[in-house]
N, C-alpha and C positions, 0 to 999 in steps of 0.2 A: 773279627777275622774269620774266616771261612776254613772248615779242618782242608787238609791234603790228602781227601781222598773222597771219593766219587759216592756220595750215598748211595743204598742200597736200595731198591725198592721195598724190600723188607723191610721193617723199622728196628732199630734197635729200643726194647720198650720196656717199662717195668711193670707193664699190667697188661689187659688185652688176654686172658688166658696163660701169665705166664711161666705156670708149673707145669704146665700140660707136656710129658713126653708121647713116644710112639706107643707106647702098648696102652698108656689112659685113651689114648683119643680111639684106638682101634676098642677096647673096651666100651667107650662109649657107642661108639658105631654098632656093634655088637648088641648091647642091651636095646635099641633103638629100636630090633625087631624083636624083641623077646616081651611083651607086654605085661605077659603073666609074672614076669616078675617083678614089675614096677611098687607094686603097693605090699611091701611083706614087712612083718617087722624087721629093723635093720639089727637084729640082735648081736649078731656077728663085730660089727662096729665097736658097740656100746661097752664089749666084753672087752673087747684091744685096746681100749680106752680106760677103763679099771684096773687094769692089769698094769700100761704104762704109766699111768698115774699113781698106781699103789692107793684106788679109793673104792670106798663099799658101794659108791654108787652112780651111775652112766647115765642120763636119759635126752634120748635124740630129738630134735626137732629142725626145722628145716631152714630153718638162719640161726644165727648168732642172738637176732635180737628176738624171736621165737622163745630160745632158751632164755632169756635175762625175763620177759615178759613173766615167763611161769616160774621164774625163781621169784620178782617180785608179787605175783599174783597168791604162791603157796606160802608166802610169808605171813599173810594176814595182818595186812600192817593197818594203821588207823585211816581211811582217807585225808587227802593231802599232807599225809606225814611226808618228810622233809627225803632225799636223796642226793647226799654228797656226792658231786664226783669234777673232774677236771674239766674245766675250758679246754680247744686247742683238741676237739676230738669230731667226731661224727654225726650226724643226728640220729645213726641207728645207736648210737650210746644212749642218748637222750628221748626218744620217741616209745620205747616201754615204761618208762619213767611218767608218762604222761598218758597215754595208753591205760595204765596200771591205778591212775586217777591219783599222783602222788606230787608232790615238791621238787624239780630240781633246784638244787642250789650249787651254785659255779664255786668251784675253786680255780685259783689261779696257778700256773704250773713253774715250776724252774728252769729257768732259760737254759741251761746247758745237758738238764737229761729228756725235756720234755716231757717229764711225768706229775705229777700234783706238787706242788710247791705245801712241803711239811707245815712250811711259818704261816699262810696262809691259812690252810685249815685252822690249827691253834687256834689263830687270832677270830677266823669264822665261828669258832666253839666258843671263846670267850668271850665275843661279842652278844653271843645268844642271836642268831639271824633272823629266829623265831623265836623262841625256847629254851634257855639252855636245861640239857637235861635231868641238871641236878636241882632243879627248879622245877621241874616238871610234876603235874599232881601222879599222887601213886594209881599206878594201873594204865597210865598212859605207855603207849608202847614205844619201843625204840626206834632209833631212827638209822637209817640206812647210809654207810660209807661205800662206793662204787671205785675200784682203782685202775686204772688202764695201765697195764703194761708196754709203754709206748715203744712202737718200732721196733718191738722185742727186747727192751731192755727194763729188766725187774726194778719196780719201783722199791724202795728202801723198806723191805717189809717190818724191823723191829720198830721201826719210829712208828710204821702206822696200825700194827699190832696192841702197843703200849697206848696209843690214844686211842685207838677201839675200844678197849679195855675200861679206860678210865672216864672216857663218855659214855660208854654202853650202846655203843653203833654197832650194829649186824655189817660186818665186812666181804661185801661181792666183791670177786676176782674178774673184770674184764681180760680176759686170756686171746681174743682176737688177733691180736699182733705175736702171740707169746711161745705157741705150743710149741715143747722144748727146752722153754728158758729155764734158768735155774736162778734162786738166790739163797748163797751158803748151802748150797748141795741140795739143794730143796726144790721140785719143781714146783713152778708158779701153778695156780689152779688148786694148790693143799695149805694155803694156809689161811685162807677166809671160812664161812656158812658156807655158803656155796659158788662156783665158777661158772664161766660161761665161755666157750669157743667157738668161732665161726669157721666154715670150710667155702667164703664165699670165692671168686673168681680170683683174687688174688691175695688172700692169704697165704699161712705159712703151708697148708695142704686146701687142695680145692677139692670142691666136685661143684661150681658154680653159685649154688646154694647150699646149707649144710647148718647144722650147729649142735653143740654140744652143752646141758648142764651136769657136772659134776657134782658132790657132797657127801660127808662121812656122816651127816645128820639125817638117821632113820626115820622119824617123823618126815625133816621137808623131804626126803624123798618119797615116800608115802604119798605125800601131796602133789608132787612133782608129776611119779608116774598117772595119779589118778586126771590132774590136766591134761598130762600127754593122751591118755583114752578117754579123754570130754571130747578132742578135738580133733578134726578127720585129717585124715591125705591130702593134697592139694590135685587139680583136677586132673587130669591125664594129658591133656594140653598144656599145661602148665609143666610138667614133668618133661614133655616131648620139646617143649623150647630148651629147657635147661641141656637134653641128650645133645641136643644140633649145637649148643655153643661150641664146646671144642671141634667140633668138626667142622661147622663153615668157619673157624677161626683162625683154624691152622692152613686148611688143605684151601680156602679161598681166599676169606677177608685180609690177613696178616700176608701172603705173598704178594698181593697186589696193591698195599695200602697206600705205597708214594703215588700211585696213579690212578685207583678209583676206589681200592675195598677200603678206605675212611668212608666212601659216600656210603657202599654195601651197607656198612654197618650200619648208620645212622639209617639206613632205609629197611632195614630188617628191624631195627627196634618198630623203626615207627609202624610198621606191616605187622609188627609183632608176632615176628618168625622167631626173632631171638627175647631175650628179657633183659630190662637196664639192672643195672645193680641196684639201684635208688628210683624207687616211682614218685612219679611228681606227688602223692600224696602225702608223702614223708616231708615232704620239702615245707607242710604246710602241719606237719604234727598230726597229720591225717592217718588213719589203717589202712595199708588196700587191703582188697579182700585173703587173698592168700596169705595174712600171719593171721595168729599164729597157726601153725600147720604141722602135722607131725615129718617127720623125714622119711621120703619116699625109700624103699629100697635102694633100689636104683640108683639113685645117688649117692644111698651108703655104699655100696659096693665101689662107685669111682673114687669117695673117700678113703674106704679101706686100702683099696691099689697105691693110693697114696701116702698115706700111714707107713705103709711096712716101709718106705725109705724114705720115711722122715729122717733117721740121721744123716744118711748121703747127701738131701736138701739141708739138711741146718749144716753140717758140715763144708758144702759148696757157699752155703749164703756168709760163712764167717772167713773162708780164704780169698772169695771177693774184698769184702770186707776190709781183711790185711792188705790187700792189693790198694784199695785206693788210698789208704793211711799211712803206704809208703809213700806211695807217688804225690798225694794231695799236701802230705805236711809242711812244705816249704813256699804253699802258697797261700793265698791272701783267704781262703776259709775257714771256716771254725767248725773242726772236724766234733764227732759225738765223742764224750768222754770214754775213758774204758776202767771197770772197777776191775779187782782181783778176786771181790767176793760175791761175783755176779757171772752168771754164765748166760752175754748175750747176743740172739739168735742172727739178727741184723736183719729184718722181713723188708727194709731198705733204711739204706745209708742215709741218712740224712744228715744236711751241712749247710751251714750258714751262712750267707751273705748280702749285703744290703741291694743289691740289684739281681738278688731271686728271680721274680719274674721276668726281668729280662733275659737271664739268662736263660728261663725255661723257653722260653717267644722264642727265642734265637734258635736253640735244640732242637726246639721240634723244628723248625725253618730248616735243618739241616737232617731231619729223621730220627733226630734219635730222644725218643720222647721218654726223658727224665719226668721224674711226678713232683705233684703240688700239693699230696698231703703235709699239711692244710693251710690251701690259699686262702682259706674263713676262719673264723674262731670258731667256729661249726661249721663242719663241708657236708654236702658241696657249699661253694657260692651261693646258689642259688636260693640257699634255706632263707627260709624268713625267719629270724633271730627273735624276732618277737612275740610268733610261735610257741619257739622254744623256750621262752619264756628268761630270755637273756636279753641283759640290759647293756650296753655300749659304754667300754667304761668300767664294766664289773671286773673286767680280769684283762689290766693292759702288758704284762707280760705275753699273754699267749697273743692277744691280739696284735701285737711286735709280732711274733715267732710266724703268724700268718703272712707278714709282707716278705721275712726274710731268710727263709727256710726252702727247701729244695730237695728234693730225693734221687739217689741212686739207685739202680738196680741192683741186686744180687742172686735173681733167681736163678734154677738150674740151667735155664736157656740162655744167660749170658755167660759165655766163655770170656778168658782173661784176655783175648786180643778184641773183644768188644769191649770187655771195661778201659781197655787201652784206646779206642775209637774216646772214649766219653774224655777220659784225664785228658788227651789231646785236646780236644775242644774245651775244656775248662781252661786248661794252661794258658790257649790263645786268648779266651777272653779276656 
């Protein structure tokens, strides 16, 4: 069925730049002529970052998967030592992992929070996949547990604490989906070695590109800083794409998308006026050139503008939230659970149903382009899985959650009478 009322030429979207307000994009416009200060240390950032996390230690780089790169790289692990982490994620989860000259090994996730499935691991530990480590000859080093805090919901940190512990895994915080979340009054990103945060185009704060490692361990950070000053700034053209995203996104591509700024965009990538989120190198377990790279000023500053209201955004992202969990409970989905001892952020709604993609086909047919993290067991689509060095089969829970999972928006640009466009169209369906 078709909603009762007139699409917009705007889209109602959940990505596309969609934290971006008026004073970031003027901000960016702004920085656009200021050159001199593109490449400075982003010191400012790293300190708002220490402070809000309560940790000894900041260090910037210019994605998400930049900072995981130099957490694994300062760790000194063995080559092809082993790396725990979830199916049912990203390939920038997986491509430092392999980058870094290391093991991934899948775990499988729990179908109702989307986060690593506990039983899984155990039984991956007790199996010994490789090794197990109580077996392992002395002086062999440990091996690495990776946790994604999915869609901003803290995975069960005592369960995975306690098997850290008892296997001797060095525990990385994927914080990408998180910054914010709490579990048991604790924010995420303080209870592994060390974290990692992305600020890319549609996370929980943007500035395009961006990322954050965290840690209270003075040694890896030692290490950490001394990679961040191995490795330079990324070009100046490469910084001057990331300034032009919110501005041709707002002020062009996004007012015009029902009628041609879809094409814009796809013709500025390929002109390479703008930058894709994912280069087709990653798709193949490839480096492009620019990771890893330190964090341009520049871009810390669009971060920082974004930072100071991070609670007004995580606050906006959780009364959306409430909103579709009234309106959706009475019908035929399978809304995200909610703990009491979890504070989470909701970076989008996601909900379950067996004709997902159709539903998404149809949404966008109508404009309002709901998301498909993830229509793969690694997104995009596109990844070759065997790259990644995942096997079909390894982990059929998440590769279920890939046909029949779906996303909502919550970000600050959808007000409640656009979440009220979306419930409308799902009701009809």
């Amino acid at each position: 069925m078709s909603l009762n009322f007139c699409p917009a030429i705007k889209p109602i979207s959940i990505s596309l730049s969609p934290n971006t307000e008026k004073d970031d994009i003027s901000l960016a416009f702004k920085l656009l002529f200021q050159p001199w200060k593109w490449k400075k240390n982003p010191v400012e950032l790293e300190e708002e970052f220490k402070k809000y996390l309560s940790v000894k230690h900041a260090i910037s780089f210019n994605s998400g998967r930049s900072a995981f790169l130099a957490i694994l790289k300062s760790l000194d692990l063995n080559d092809d030592k082993e790396v725990f982490l979830q199916a049912f994620t990203c390939n920038a989860a997986v491509n430092p992992i392999l980058w870094a000259g290391l093991k991934p090994v899948f775990i499988d996730v729990d179908e109702k929070t989307f986060n690593i499935d506990i039983e899984d691991l155990k039984r991956t530990l007790r199996q010994g996949l490789r090794v197990s480590l109580s077996r392992t000859p002395q002086g062999k080093k440990p091996r690495v547990l990776m946790v994604q805090h999915t869609f901003g919901l803290p995975a069960d940190m005592d369960e995975i604490l306690e098997i850290c512990q008892k296997n001797n895994l060095i525990l990385i915080e994927d914080c990408a989906h998180s910054l914010g979340a709490e579990y048991k009054g604790k924010k995420v990103g303080t209870f592994g070695k060390a974290a990692f945060f992305s600020f890319s185009r549609d996370k929980v704060i943007s500035s395009v590109y961006g990322g954050m490692a965290v840690t209270n361990d003075d040694n890896l950070a030692q290490r950490l800083k001394e990679f961040q000053e191995k490795i330079d700034y990324p070009s100046n053209f490469w910084i001057f794409q990331q300034l032009l995203h919110p501005i041709l996104m707002n002020y062009l591509i996004l007012p015009t998308y029902r009628i041609f700024g879809k094409y814009l965009l796809i013709l500025f990538q390929e002109l390479q006026i703008l930058s894709k989120a994912v280069h087709f190198k990653e798709k193949r377990g490839q480096i492009p050139d620019y990771f890893p790279k330190r964090l341009p000023n520049t871009l810390a500053l669009l971060a920082l503008n974004q930072f100071k209201k991070l609670e007004k955004f995580n606050n906006h992202r959780q009364e959306i939230a409430e909103f579709y969990y009234q309106n959706l409970k009475d019908f035929q989905f399978e809304l995200p659970p909610k703990f009491e001892d979890r504070k989470q952020i909701f970076l989008r709604f996601t909900i379950k149903h067996k004709k997902a993609h159709q539903i998404i086909k149809k949404a966008w047919q109508e404009n309002l382009l709901i998301g498909d993290w993830y229509n793969s067991v690694i997104a995009p689509p596109d990844t070759k899985l065997e790259k990644m060095e995942y096997k079909i089969g390894a982990c059929p829970i998440a590769e279920k959650l890939a046909q029949e999972t779906f996303n909502l928006p919550t970000h600050i640009n959808i007000s409640q009478k656009e979440a009220k466009k979306i419930v409308c169209f799902l009701k009809n369906f």
